[in-house]
C-alpha positions in Angstrom: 65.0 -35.2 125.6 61.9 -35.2 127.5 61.5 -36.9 131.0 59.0 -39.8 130.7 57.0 -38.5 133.1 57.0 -35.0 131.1 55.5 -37.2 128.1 52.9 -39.0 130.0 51.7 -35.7 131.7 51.5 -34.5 128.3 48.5 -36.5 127.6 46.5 -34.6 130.0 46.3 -31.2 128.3 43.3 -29.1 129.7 41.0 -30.8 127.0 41.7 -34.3 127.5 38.5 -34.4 128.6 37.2 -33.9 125.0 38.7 -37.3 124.1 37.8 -39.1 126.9 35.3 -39.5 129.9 38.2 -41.5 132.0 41.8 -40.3 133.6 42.5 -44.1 133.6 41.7 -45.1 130.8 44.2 -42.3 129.0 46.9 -43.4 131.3 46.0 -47.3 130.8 46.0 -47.0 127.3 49.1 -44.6 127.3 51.3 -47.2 129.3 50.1 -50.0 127.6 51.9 -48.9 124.7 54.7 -48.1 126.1 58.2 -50.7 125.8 59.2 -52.0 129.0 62.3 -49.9 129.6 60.4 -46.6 129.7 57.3 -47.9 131.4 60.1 -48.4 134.0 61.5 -45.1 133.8 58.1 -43.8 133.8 57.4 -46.0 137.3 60.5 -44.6 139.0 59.8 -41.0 137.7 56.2 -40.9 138.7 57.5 -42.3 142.1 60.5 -39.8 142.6 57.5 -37.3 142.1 55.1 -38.4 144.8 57.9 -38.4 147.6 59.1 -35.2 146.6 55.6 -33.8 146.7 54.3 -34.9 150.3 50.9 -34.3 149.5 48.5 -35.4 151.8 45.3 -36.2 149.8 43.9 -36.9 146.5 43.1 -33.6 145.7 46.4 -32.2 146.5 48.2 -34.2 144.5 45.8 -33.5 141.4 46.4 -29.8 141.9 49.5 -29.9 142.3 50.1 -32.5 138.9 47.8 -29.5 136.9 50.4 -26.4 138.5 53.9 -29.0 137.5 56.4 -27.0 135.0 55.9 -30.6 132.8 52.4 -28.9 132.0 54.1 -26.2 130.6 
């Protein structure tokens, strides 16, 4: 089964754009919908993934998110 992270990420295709003008509100809406237990999993997921990264800056992070194997 998919990591939840791996799902979530797979809302942000390379045309995401064409659905919406808003990162956030994708993610807002996404999470929103999502029970408690695997907005949980998600949180610690998404965390694990931003100390393992050590970026240093907005834009790093964002490139690396777009080069992750979950995009694959």
């Amino acid at each position: 089964m998919s990591s939840e992270l791996r799902k979530f990420a797979c809302c942000f295709r390379a045309d995401w754009r064409s659905h919406s003008d808003s990162f956030f509100k994708i993610a807002y809406e996404y999470i929103q919908n999502l029970p408690i237990d695997r907005k949980e999993a998600l949180a610690d997921e998404f965390r694990d993934f931003l100390q393992d990264s050590e970026v240093t800056s907005d834009e790093a992070l964002l490139q690396l998110w777009y080069e992750c194997e979950f995009h694959r």
